[in-house]
Backbone as JSON Lines, residues from 0, in Angstrom:
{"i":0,"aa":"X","n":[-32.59,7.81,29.86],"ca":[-31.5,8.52,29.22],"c":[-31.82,10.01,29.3]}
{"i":1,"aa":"X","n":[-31.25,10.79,29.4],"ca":[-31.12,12.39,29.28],"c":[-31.08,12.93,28.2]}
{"i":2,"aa":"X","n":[-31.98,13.96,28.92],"ca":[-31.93,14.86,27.31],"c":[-30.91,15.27,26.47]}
{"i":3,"aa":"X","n":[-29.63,15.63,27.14],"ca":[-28.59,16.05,26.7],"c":[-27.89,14.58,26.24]}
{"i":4,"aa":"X","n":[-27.87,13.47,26.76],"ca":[-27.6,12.02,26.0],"c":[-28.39,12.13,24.67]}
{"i":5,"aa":"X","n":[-29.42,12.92,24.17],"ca":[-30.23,12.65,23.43],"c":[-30.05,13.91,22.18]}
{"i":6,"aa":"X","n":[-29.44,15.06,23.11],"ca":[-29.04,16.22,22.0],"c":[-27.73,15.38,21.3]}
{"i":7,"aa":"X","n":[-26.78,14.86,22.33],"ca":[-25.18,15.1,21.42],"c":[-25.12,13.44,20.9]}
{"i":8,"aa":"X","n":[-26.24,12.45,20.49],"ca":[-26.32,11.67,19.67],"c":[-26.07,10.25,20.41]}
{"i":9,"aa":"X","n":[-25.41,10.07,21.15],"ca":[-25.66,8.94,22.57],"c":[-26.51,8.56,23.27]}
{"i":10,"aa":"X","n":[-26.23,7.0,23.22],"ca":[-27.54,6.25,23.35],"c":[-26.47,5.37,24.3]}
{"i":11,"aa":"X","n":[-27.38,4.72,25.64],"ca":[-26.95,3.74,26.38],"c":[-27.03,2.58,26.13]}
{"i":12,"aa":"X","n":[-26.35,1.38,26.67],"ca":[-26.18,0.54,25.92],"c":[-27.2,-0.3,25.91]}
{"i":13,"aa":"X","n":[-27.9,-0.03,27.03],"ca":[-29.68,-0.7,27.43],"c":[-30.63,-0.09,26.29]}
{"i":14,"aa":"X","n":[-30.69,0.85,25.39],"ca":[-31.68,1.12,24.28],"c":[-30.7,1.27,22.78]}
{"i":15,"aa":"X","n":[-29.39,0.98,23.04],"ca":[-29.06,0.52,21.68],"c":[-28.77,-0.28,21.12]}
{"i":16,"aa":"X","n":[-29.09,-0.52,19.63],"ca":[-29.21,-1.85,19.33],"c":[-27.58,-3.21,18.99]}
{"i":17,"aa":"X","n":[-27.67,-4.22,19.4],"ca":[-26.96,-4.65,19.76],"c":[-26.73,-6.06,18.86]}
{"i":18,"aa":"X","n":[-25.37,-6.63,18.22],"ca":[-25.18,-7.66,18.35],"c":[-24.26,-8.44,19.01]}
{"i":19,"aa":"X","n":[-24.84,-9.94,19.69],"ca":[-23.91,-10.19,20.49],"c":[-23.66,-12.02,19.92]}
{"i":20,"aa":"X","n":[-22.44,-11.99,19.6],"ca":[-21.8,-13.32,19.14],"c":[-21.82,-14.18,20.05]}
{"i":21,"aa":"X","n":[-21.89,-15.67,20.3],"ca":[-21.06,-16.61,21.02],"c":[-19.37,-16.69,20.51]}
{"i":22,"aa":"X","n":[-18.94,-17.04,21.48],"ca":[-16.91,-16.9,21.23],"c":[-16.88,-18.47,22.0]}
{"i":23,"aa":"X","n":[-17.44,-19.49,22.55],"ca":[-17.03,-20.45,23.14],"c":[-18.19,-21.33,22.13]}
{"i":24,"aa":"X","n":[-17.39,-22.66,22.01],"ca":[-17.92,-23.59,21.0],"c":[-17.32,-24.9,21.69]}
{"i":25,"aa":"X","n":[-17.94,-26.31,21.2],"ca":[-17.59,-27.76,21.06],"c":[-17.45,-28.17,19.94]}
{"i":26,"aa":"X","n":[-16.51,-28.47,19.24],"ca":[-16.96,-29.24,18.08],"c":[-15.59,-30.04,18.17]}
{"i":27,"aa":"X","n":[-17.14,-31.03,17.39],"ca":[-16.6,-32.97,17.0],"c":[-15.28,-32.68,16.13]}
{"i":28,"aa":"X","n":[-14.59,-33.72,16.66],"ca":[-13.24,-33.72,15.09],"c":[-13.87,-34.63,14.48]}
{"i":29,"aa":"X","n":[-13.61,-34.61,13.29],"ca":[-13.81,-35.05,12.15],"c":[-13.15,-36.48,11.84]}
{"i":30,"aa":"X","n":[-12.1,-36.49,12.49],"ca":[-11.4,-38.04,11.79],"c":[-10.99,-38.68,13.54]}
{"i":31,"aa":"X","n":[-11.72,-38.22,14.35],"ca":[-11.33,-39.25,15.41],"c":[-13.25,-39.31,16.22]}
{"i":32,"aa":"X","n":[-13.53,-40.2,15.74],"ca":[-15.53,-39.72,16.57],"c":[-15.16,-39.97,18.26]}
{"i":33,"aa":"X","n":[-15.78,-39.09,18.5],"ca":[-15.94,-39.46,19.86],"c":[-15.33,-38.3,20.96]}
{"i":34,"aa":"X","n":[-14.03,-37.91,19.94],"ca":[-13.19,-36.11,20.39],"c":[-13.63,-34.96,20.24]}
{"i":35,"aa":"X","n":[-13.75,-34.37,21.21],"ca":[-14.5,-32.94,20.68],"c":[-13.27,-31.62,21.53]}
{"i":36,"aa":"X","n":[-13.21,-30.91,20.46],"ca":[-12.57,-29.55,20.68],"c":[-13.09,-28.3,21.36]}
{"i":37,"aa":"X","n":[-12.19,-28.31,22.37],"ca":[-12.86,-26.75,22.93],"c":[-12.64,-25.34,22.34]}
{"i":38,"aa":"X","n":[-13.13,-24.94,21.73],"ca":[-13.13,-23.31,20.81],"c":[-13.26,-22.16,21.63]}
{"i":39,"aa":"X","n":[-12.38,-21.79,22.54],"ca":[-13.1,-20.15,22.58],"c":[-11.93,-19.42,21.72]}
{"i":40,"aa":"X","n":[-12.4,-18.89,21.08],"ca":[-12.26,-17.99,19.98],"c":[-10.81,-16.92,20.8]}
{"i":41,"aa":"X","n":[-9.78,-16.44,20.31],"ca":[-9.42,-17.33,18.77],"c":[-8.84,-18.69,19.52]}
{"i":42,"aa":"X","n":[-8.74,-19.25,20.09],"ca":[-8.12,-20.71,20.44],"c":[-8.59,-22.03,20.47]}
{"i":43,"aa":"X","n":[-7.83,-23.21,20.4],"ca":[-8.56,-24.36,20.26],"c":[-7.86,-25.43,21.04]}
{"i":44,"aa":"X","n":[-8.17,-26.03,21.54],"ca":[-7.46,-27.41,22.12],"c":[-7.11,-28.76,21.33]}
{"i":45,"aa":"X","n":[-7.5,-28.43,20.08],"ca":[-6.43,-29.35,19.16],"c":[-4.96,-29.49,18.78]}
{"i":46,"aa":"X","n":[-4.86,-30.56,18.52],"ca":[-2.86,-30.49,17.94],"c":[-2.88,-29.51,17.03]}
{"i":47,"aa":"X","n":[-3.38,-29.69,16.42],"ca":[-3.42,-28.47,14.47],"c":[-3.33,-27.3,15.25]}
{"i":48,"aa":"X","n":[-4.18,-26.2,16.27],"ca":[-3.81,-25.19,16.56],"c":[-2.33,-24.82,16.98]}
{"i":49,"aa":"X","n":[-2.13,-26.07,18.01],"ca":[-0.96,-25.81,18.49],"c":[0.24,-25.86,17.86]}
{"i":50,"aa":"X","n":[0.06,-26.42,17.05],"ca":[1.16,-26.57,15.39],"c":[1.21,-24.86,14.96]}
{"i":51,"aa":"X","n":[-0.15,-24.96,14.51],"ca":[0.01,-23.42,13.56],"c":[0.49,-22.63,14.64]}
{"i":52,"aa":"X","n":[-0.33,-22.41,15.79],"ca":[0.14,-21.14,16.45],"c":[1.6,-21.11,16.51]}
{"i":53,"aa":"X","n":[2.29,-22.21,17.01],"ca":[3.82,-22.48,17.19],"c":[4.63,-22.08,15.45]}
{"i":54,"aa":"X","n":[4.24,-22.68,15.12],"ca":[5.05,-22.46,13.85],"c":[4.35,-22.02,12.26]}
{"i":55,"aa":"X","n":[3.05,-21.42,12.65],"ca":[2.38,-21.07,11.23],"c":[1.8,-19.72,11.62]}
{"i":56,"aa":"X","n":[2.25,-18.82,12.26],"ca":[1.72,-17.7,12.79],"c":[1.13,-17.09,11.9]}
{"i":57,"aa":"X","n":[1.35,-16.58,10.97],"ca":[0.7,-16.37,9.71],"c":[-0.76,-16.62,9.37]}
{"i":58,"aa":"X","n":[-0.69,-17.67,9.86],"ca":[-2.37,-18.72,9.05],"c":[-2.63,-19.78,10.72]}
{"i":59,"aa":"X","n":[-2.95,-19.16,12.33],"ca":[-2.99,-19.86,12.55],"c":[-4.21,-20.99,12.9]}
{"i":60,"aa":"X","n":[-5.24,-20.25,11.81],"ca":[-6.44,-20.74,12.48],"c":[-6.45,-22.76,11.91]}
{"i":61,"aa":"X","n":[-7.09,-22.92,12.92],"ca":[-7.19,-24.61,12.42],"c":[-9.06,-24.88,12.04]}
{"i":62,"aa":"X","n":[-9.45,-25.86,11.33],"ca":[-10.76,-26.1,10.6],"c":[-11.65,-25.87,11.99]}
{"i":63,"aa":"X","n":[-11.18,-26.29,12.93],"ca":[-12.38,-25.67,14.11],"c":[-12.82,-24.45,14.22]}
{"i":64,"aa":"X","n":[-11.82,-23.45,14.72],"ca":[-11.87,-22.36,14.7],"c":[-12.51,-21.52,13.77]}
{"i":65,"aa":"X","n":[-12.37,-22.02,12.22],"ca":[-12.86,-21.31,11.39],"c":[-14.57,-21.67,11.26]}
{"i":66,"aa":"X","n":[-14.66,-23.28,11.54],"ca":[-16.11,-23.97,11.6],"c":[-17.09,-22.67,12.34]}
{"i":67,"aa":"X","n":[-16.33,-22.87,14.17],"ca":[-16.49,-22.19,15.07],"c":[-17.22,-21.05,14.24]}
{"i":68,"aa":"X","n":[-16.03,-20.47,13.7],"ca":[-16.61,-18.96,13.48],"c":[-17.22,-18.38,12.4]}
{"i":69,"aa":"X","n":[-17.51,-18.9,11.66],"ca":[-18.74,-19.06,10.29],"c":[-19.72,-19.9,11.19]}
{"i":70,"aa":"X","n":[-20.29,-20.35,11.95],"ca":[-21.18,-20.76,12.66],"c":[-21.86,-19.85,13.2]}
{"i":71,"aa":"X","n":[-20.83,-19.01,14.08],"ca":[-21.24,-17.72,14.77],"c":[-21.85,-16.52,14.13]}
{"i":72,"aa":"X","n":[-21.28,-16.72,12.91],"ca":[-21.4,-15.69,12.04],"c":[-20.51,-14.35,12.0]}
{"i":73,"aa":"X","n":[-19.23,-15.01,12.85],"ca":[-17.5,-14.07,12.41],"c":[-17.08,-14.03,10.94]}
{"i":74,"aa":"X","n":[-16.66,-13.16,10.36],"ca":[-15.96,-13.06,9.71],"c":[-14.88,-14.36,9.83]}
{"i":75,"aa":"X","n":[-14.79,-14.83,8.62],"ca":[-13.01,-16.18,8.61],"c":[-11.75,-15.39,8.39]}
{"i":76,"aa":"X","n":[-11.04,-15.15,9.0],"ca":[-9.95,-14.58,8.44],"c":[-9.1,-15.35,7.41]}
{"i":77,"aa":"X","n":[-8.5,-14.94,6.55],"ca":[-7.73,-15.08,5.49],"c":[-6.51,-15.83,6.27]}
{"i":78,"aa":"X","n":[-5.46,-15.75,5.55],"ca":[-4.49,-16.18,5.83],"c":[-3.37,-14.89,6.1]}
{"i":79,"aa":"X","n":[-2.69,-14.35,6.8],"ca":[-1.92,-13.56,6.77],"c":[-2.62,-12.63,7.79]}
{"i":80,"aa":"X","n":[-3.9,-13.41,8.84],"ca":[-4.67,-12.34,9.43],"c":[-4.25,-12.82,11.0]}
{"i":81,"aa":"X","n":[-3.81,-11.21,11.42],"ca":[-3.49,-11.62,12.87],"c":[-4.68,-10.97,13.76]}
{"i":82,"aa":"X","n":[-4.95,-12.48,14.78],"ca":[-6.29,-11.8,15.6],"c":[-5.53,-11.87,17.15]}
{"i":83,"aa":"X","n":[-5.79,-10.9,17.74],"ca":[-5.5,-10.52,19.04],"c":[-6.38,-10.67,20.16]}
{"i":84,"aa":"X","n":[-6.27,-11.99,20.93],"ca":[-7.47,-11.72,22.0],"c":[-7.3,-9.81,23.62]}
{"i":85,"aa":"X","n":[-8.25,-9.94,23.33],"ca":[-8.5,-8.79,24.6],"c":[-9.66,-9.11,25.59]}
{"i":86,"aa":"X","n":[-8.83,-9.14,27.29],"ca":[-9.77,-9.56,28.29],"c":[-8.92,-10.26,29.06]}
């Protein structure tokens, strides 16, 4: 890094410190054994997502997603929380 990286307070991303989440998950459903859900964040391949997203926009996370992401250690969003994928 350069000195002048080093006067005006910038740091590269190779010596600064970093956290980095998982966003892709499996998880078991709960009332069918044997099914497992694909999670990448925010989305899910269950019926329940595709319900909420379609018609519960508001609240659309489903118990995976949120599992998912208290696992990861995301923040859960509330209800009334809109998440926007980017990429």
């Amino acid at each position: 890094m350069s000195t002048q990286a080093h006067r005006n307070g910038t740091r590269s991303a190779t010596t600064a410190p970093m956290a980095i989440r998982p966003t892709a998950f499996k998880v078991n459903s709960e009332s069918q054994p044997g099914v497992v859900y694909d999670v990448q964040l925010p989305d899910c391949t269950c019926p329940d997502f595709s319900y909420r997203k379609a018609n519960r926009p508001e609240d659309p996370f489903c118990k995976h997603i949120r599992q998912a992401m208290s696992v990861a250690g995301w923040q859960v969003p509330g209800s009334g929380v809109i998440v926007i994928a980017i990429g």
